[in-house]
C-alpha positions as CSV (number, residue, x, y, z in Angstrom):
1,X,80.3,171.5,-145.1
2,X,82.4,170.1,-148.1
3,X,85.5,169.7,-145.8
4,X,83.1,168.6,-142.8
5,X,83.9,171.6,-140.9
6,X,80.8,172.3,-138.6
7,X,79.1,175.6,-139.1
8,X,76.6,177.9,-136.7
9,X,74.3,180.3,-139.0
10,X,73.5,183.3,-137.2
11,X,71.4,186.4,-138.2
12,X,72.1,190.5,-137.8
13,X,71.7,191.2,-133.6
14,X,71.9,187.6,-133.2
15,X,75.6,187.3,-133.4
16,X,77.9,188.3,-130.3
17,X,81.2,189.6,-130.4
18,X,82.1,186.3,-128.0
19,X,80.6,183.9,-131.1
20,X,82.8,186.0,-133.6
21,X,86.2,185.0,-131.1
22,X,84.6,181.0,-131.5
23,X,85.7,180.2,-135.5
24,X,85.6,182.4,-138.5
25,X,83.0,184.5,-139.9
26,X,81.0,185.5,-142.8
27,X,79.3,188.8,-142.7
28,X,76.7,189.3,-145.5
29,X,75.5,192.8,-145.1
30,X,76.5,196.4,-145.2
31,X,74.3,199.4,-143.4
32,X,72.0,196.6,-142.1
33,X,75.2,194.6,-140.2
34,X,76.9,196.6,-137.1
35,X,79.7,194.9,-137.3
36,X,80.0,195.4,-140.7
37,X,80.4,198.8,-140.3
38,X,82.6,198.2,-137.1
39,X,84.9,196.4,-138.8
40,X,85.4,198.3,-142.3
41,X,85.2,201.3,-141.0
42,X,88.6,202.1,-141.1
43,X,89.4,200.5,-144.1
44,X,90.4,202.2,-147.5
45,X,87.1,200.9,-148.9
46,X,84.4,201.8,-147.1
47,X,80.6,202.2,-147.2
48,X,79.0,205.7,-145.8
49,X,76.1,207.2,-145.8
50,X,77.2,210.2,-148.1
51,X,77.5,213.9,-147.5
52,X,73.4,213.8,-146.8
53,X,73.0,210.9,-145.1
54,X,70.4,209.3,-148.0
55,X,72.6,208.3,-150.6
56,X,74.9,205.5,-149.4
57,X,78.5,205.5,-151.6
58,X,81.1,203.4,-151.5
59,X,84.3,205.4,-150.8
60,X,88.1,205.1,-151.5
61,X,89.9,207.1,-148.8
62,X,93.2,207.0,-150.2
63,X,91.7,208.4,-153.6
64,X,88.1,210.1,-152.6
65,X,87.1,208.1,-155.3
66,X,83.0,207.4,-155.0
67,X,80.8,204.6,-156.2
68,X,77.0,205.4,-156.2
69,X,74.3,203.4,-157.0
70,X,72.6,204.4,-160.5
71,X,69.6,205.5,-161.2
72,X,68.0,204.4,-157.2
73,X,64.9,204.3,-156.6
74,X,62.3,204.4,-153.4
75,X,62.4,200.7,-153.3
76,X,66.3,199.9,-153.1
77,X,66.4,199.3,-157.2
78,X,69.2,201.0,-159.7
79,X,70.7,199.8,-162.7
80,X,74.2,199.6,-161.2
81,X,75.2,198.7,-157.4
82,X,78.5,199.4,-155.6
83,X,79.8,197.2,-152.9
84,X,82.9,195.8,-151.0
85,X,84.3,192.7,-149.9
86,X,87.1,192.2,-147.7
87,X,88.7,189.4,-146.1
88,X,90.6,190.4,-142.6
89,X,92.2,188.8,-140.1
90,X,90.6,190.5,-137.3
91,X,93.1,191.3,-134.4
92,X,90.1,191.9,-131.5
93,X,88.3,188.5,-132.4
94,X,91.6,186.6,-133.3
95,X,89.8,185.1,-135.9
96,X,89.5,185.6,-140.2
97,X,86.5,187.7,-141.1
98,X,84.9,187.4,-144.3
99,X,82.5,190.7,-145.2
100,X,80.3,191.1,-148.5
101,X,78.8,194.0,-148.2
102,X,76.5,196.6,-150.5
103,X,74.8,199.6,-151.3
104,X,71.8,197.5,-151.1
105,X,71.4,193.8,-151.2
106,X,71.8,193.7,-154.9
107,X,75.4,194.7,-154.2
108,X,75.5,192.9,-151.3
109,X,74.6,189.5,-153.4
110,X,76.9,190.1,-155.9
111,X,79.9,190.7,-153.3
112,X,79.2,187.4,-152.0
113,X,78.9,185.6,-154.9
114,X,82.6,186.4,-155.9
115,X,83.8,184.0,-153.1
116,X,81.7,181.1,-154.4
117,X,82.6,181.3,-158.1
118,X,85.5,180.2,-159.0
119,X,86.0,182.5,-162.2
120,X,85.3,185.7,-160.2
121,X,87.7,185.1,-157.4
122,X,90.5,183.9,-159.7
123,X,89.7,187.3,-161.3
124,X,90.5,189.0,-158.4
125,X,93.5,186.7,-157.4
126,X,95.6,187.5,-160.7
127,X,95.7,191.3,-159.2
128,X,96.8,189.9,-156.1
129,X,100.9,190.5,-154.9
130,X,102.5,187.0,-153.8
131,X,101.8,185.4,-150.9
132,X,98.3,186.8,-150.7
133,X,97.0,184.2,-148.8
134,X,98.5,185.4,-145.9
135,X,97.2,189.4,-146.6
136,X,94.5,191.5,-146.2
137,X,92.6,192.2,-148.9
138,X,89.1,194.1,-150.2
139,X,87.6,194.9,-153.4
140,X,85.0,196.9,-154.8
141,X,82.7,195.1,-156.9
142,X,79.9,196.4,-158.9
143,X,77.1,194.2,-160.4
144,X,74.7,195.7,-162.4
145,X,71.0,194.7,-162.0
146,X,68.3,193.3,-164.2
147,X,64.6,193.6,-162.9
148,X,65.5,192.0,-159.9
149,X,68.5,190.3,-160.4
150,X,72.5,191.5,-160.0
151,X,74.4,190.5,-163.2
152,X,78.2,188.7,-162.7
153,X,79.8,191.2,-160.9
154,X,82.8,192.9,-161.8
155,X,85.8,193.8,-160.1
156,X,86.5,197.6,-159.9
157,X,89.1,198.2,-157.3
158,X,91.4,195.8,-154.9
159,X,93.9,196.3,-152.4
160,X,96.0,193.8,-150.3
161,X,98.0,194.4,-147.4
């Protein structure tokens, strides 16, 4: 909206694969989001179910390096959260895709919040090889969480390409 750039704001089963060929996309969401999963599922940060399917993990497959949530509970709470964000430039669509995704939507919040503060993406930008803008690129982030609240989150692992 700040560069007058019109917008549509769709939710989960509402958005078509036709309306993610129109303009570019954000994608807040992780095991809730289909095409979350479509689209990072081949990714080297990824988010699964785990080996019994009721603890989700966050998953490096170059390194088989894990990222739980700690401590979860029933309800969705843990004192730390795990969660990805990626920007891609989606061959299928033709169009950028922008995914925060998490663990649960603790994760999931602080993922997001690294695009819209400026101090937390410049973070992850100084790890970044030149000419970035024109890559690929995902991060794990983990935020921890008070009561009910994710803290800043913090970069643990990114990868351009």
């Amino acid at each position: 909206t700040k560069h007058n750039y019109p917008y549509h704001l769709r939710f989960g089963t509402d958005l078509t694969f036709s309306q993610l060929r129109e303009q570019p996309s954000l994608i807040l969401g992780g095991f809730s989001s289909i095409w979350t999963l479509r689209m990072t599922q081949n990714l080297r940060f990824n988010l699964v179910q785990g080996e019994d399917l009721r603890e989700p993990e966050v998953i490096d497959r170059q390194t088989n390096q894990v990222w739980k949530a700690v401590n979860p509970t029933a309800n969705g709470y843990a004192d730390q959260d795990y969660g990805i964000l990626c920007r891609l430039f989606d061959a299928e669509s033709g169009q950028i895709v922008l995914v925060a995704a998490g663990i649960t939507t603790f994760a999931t919040e602080a993922a997001a919040s690294v695009l819209f503060d400026p101090e937390s993406f410049s973070s992850m930008v100084k790890q970044a090889p030149g000419n970035w803008e024109t890559k690929n690129f995902e991060a794990v982030i983990r935020g921890s969480i008070i009561g009910t609240t994710p803290s800043s989150p913090q970069l643990v692992a990114t990868h351009f390409w």
